[in-house]
N, C-alpha and C positions, 0 to 999 in steps of 0.2 A: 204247025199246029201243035198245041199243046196235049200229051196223052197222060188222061187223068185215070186210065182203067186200073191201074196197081197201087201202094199204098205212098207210092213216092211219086210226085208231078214231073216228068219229064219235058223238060222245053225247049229241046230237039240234041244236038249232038256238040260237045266242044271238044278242042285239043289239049291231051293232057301238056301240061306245063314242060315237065321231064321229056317224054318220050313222042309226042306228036303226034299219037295213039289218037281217033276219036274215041270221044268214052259216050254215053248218056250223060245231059246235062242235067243234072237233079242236085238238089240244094246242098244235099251231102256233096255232092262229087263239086261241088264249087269249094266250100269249104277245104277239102284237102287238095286241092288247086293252090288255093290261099298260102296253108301250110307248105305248101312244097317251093313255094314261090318265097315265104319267110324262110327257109332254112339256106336256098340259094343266096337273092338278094338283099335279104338283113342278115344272115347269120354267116355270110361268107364259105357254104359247101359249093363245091364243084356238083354239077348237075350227072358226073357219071361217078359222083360216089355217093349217090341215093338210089337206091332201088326201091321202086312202089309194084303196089300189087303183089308181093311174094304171097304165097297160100300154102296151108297145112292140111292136108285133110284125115280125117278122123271115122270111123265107124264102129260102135257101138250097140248093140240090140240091135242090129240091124236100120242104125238110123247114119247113114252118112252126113255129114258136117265138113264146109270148108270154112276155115278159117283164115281170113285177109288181113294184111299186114298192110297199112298205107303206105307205111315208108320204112326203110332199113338202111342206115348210115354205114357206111365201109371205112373205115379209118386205117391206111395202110394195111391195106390188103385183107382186113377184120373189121366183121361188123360187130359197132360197137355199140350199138342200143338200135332197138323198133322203138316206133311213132303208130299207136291206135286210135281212130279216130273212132266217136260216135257223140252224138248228144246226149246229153243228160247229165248224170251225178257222174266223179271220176273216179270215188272208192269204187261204185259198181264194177269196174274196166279195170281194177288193178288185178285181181286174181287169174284174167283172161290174159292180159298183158303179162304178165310173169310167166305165164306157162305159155304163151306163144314163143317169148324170147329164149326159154328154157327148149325148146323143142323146135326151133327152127334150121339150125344149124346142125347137121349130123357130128360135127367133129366138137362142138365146144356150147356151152351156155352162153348166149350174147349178154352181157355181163349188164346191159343197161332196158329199163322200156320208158317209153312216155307215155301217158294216156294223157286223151284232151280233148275236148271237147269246142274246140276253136276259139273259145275266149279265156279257157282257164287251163291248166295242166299240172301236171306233175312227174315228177322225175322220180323214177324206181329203181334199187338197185335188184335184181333178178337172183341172187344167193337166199337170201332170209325175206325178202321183202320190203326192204326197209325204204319208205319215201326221203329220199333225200331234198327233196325241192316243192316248191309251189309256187303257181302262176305261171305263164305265159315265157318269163324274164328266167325258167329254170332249164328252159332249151338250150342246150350247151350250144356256142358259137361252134366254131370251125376251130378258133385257136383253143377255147377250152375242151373240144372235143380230142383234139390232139395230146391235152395235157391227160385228160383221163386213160386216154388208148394206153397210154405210157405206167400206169396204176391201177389201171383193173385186172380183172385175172379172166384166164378166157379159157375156164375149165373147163372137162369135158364132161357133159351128163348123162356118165353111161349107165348109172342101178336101174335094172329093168323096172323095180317097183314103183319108182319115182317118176321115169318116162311114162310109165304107164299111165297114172295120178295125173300129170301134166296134160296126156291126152285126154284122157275124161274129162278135165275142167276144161278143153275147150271145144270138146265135143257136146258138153251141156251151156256151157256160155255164150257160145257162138250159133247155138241152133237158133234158125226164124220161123220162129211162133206167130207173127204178128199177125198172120191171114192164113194161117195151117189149115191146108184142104180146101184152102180156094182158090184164086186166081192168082195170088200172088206173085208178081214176078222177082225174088231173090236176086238175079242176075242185074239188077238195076240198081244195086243200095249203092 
């Protein structure tokens, strides 16, 4: 049976790709199914050097925020860029995505992020901002993901004022509004 009571249709439970996890089948979680399946089987990753699901959480005026990460690439023992999924525009996701990758690792900045929206994306470098890429084809393979490991810098982002900054943007970017005070189920995106 199909459960249409929240703002995302659920149509029953699948296995995630990576980890064999049932999750909630909803449109989004097919889509980063898709993605975790293109980073294995076209882009040549090993399936235990992607971690999906990593979370951040945040509290602010007293408003807690988790922030989910789809995917996180380990490149010799370092992660070397996040993967954020969501629909829509991808500038919107670039501010969330920097300060995710900025603040996910307690010892270093993950030097890379993606944002994507499943049919489009973009490659971020995580220091300044800067987009280095566009389209789908800017998801680094496995061999170029190797090459970058090898030329990024995998500094550590310790100014409290900065961390701080970071947590704010994704304690406001990441909170769901879509049905505030109603039924909403969060736990299903």
């Amino acid at each position: 049976m199909i459960d249409t009571s929240g703002h995302h249709i659920v149509y029953g439970e699948l296995q995630d790709y990576l980890t064999g996890e049932l999750l909630p089948d909803t449109d989004d979680e097919r889509i980063r199914q898709e993605l975790a399946r293109l980073l294995v089987e076209r882009l040549g990753y090993a399936k235990d050097e992607l971690e999906p699901r990593l979370t951040i959480d945040t509290c602010f005026n007293d408003i807690r925020v988790q922030t989910k990460i789809e995917l996180t690439a380990r490149i010799n023992g370092k992660r070397l860029f996040i993967l954020r999924y969501g629909p829509g525009s991808l500038v919107t996701r670039e501010k969330g995505a920097i300060a995710a990758a900025r603040m996910l690792d307690s010892e270093y900045r993950i030097p890379l992020a993606i944002v994507t929206n499943g049919r489009d994306a973009e490659l971020l470098e995580t220091d300044g901002g800067k987009v280095l890429g566009v389209g789908m084809e800017c998801i680094p393979d496995r061999r170029r993901a190797e090459e970058l490991a090898q030329t990024c810098v995998f500094a550590p982002y310790a100014d409290p004022q900065k961390r701080d900054q970071a947590l704010r943007i994704l304690n406001v970017f990441d909170l769901e509004v879509c049905c505030f005070g109603s039924g909403c189920r969060p736990d299903l995106q």
